[in-house]
C-alpha positions as CSV (number, residue, x, y, z in Angstrom):
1,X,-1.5,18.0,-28.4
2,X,-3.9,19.7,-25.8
3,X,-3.5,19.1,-22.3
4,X,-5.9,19.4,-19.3
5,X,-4.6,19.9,-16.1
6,X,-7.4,18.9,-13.4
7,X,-6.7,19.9,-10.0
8,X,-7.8,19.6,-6.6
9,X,-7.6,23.0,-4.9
10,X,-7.6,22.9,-0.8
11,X,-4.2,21.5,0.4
12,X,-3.1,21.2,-3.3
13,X,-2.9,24.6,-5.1
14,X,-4.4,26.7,-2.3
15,X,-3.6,26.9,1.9
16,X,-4.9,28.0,4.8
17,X,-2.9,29.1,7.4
18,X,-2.5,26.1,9.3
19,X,-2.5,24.0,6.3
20,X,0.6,25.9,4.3
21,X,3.9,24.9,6.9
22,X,6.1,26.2,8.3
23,X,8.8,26.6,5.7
24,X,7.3,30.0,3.9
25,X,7.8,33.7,4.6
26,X,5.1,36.2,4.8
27,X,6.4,38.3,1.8
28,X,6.4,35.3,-0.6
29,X,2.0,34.9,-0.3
30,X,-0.4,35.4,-2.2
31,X,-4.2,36.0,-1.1
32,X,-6.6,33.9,-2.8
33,X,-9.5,34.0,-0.8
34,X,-11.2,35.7,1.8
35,X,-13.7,34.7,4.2
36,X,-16.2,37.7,5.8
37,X,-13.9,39.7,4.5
38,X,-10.6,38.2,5.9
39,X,-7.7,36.8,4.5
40,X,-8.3,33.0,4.7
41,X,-6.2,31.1,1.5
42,X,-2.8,31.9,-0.3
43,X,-0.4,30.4,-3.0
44,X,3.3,31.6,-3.0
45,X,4.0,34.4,-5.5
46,X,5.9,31.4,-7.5
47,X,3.1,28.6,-7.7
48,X,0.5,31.3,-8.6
49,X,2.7,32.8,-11.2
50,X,2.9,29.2,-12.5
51,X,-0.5,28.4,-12.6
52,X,-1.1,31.4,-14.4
53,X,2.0,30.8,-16.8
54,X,-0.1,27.5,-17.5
55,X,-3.1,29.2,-19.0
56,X,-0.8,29.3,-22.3
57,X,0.2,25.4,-22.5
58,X,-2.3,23.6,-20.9
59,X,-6.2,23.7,-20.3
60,X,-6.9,24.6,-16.4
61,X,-9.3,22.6,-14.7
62,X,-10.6,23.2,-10.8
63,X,-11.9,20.3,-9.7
64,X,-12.9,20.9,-5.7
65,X,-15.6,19.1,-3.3
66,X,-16.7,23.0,-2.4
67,X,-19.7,24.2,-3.2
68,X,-20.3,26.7,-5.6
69,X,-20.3,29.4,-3.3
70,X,-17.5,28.4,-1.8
71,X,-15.7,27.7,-5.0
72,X,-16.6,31.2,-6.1
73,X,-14.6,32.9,-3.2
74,X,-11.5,31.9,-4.5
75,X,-11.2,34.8,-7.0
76,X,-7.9,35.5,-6.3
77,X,-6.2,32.1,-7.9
78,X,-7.5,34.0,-11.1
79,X,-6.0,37.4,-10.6
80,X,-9.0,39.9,-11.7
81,X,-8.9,37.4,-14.7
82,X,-11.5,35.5,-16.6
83,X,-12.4,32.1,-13.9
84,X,-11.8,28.7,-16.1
85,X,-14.2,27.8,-18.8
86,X,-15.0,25.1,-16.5
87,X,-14.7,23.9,-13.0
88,X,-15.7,20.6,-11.3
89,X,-17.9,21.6,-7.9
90,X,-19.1,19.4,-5.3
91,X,-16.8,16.4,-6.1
92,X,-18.2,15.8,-9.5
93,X,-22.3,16.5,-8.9
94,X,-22.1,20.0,-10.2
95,X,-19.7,20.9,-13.8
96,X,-19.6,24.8,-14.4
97,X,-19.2,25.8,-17.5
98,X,-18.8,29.8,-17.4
99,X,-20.2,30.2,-14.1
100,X,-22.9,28.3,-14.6
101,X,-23.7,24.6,-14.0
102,X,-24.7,22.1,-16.8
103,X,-28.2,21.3,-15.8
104,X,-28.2,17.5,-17.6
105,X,-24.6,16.3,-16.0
106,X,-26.4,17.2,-12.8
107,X,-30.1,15.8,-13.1
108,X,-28.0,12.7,-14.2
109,X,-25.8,12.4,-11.6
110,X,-28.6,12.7,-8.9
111,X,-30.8,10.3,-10.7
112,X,-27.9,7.4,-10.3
113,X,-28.1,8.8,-6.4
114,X,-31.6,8.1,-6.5
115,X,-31.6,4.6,-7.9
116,X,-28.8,3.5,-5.5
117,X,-30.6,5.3,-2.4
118,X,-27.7,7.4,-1.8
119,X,-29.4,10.4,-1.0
120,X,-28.7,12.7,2.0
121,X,-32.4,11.8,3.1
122,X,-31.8,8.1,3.9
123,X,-27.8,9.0,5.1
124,X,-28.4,11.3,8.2
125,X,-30.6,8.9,10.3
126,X,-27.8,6.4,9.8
127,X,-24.9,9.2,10.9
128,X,-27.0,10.6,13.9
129,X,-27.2,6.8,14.5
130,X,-23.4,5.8,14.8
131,X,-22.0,9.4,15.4
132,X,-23.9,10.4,18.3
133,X,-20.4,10.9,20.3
134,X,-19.8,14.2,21.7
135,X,-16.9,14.7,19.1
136,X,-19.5,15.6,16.7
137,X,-19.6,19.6,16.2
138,X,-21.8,20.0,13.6
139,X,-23.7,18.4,10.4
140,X,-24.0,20.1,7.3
141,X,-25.1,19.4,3.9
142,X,-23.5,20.6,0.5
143,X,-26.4,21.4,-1.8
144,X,-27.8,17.5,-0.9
145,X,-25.7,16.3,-2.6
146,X,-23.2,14.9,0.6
147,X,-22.9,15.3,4.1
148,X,-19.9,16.5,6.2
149,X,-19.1,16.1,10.2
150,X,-17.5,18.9,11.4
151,X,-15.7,16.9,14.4
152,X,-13.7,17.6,17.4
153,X,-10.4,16.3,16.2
154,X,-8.5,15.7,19.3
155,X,-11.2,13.4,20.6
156,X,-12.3,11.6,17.6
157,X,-11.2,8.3,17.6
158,X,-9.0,7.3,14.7
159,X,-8.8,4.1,16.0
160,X,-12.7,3.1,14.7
161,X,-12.3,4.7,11.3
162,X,-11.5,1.8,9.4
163,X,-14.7,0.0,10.9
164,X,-16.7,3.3,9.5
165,X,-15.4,2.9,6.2
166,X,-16.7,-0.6,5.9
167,X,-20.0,0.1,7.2
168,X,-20.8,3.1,5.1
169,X,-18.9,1.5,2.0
170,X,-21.2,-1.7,2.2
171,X,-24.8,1.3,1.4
172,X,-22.8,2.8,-1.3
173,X,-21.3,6.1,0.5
174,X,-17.5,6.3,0.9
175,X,-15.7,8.5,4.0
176,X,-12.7,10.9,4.1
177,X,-11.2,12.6,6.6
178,X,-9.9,16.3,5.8
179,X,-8.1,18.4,8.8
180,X,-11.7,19.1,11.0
181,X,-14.0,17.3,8.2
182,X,-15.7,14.5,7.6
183,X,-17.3,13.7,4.7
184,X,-19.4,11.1,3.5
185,X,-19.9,10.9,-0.8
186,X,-22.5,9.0,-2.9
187,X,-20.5,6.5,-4.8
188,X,-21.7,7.8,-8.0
189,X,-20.1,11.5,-7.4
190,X,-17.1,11.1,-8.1
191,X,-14.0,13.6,-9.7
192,X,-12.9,11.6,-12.5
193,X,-16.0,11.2,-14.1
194,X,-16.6,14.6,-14.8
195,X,-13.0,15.4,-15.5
196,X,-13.5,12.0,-18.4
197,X,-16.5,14.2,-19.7
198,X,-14.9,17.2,-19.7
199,X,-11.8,15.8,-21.3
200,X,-14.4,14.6,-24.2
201,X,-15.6,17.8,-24.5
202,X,-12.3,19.8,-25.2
203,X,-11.1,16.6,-26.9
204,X,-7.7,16.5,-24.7
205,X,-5.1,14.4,-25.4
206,X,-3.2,14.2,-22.0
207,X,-4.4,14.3,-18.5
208,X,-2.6,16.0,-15.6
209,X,-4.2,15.8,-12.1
210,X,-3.3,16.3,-8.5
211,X,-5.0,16.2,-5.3
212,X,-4.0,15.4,-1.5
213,X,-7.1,13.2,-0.6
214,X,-9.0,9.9,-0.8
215,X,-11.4,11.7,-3.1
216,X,-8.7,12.8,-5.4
217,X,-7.4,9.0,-6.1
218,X,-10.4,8.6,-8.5
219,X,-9.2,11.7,-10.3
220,X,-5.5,10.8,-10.1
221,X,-5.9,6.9,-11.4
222,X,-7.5,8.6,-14.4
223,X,-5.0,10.9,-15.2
224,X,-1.7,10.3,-17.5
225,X,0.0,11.5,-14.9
226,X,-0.8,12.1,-11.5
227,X,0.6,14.1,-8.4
228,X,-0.4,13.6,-4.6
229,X,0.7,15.8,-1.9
230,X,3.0,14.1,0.7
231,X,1.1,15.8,3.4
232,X,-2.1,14.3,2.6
233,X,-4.8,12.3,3.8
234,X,-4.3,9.8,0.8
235,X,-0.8,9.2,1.6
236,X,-1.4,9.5,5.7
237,X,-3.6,6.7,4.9
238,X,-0.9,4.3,2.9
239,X,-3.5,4.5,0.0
240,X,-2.5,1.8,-3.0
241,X,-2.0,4.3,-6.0
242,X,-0.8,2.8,-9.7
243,X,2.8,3.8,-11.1
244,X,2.0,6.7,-12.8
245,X,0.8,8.8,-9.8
246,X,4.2,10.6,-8.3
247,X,4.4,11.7,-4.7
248,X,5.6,15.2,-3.9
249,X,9.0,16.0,-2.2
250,X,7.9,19.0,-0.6
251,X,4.9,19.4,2.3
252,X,2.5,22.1,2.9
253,X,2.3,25.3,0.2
254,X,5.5,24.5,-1.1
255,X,4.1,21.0,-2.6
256,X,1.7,23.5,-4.5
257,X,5.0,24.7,-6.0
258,X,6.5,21.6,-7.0
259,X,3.6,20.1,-8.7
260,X,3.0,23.3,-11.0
261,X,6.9,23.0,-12.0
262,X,5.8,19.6,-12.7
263,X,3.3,20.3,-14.7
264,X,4.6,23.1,-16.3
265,X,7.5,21.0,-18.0
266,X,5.1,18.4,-19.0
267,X,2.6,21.1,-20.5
268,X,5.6,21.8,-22.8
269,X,6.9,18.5,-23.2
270,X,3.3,17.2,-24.5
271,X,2.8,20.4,-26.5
């Protein structure tokens, strides 16, 4: 039986300092990432040793809302190694496969955008419109396909964010907030429909997926089994998630941990 594992990376496998907790020593990291030429995301020596103990039992899947630029920092999760066959980018708009993305997934993901008017065109008069509040750093695009705030998170009011929800669900584009970003998605980008095609396409039999976020649930739900991070945004947030999705014990980096032994013993269970 082949089994994929599809997994969210930031604040699941990988952390930033202020992300990881408090509850981890400096000699059990490993750097995964680096940012102008500084040491910005680890694992623990155990979780990465388990992701790359996985390689053997189970198909490894990245599935991340970074770009491909930014996905292709992460070069350490790999150690010097071959990168996945294939990697999920930009929430589902973009599927690598060797480092390169599949030109048709792509072209049909942003015609559905197109049709539904969900394009980052018609989206940033409407943000500039109702987030003209000074807790509003910056605005930036990833590749057009969304748009993320970069906000002040001490003054941005929490209290409003359900109302936000509802009135960029009701034009097609859903919201989460991650740490200092806030990002607005096309309804048709989502994780688990690219995982579903990749899954077709390596003819899996088993699905194992984890995330910490509200655009992870898509990506869990479809899953066999799923695993969310305690310490999440999805779980902050009280999200409704189906029986087969199990929350982690263990907060920060060390969640990282426990879901790989997770998924280890199911890698072997299934195979």
């Amino acid at each position: 039986m082949k089994v994929l594992f599809a997994s969210d990376l930031d604040q699941t496998l990988i952390y930033s300092r202020n992300s990881m907790g408090a509850n981890v020593a400096e000699e059990e990291l490993v750097e995964v990432e680096k940012i102008n030429g500084k040491p910005y995301s680890f694992m623990t020596q155990t979780s990465h040793q388990a992701l790359l103990n996985i390689g053997s039992s189970a198909f490894f899947l990245p599935v991340t809302t970074r770009t491909q630029a930014q996905y292709e920092r992460v070069t350490g999760i790999f150690d010097g190694a071959a990168p996945p066959q294939y990697a999920v980018i930009s929430n589902g708009a973009v599927i690598l496969e060797n480092g390169k993305p599949i030109k048709e997934w792509s072209e049909g993901i942003r015609q559905q955008c197109i049709s539904k008017k969900t394009v980052v065109e018609a989206l940033l008069p409407l943000i500039k419109r109702y987030f003209s509040e000074e807790w509003v750093l910056n605005i930036k695009q990833a590749d057009d396909w969304f748009v993320y705030l970069i906000i002040d998170r001490v003054r941005f009011p929490d209290e409003k964010l359900a109302s936000y929800v509802q009135v960029f669900r009701k034009i097609g584009w859903s919201m989460s907030l991650q740490g200092r970003k806030l990002y607005f998605m096309p309804e048709s980008i989502t994780k688990a429909r690219a995982m579903e095609w990749i899954k077709t396409r390596i003819s899996a039999d088993y699905v194992v997926a984890a995330g910490d976020s509200l655009l992870d649930l898509d990506l869990l739900e479809s899953a066999d089994k799923g695993f969310l991070a305690a310490h999440g945004e999805a779980f902050r947030n009280n999200a409704a998630i189906s029986s087969h999705i199990q929350i982690t014990k263990q907060l920060g980096i060390k969640a990282g941990e426990e879901i790989l032994a997770h998924v280890a013993g199911i890698a072997q269970q299934q195979g």
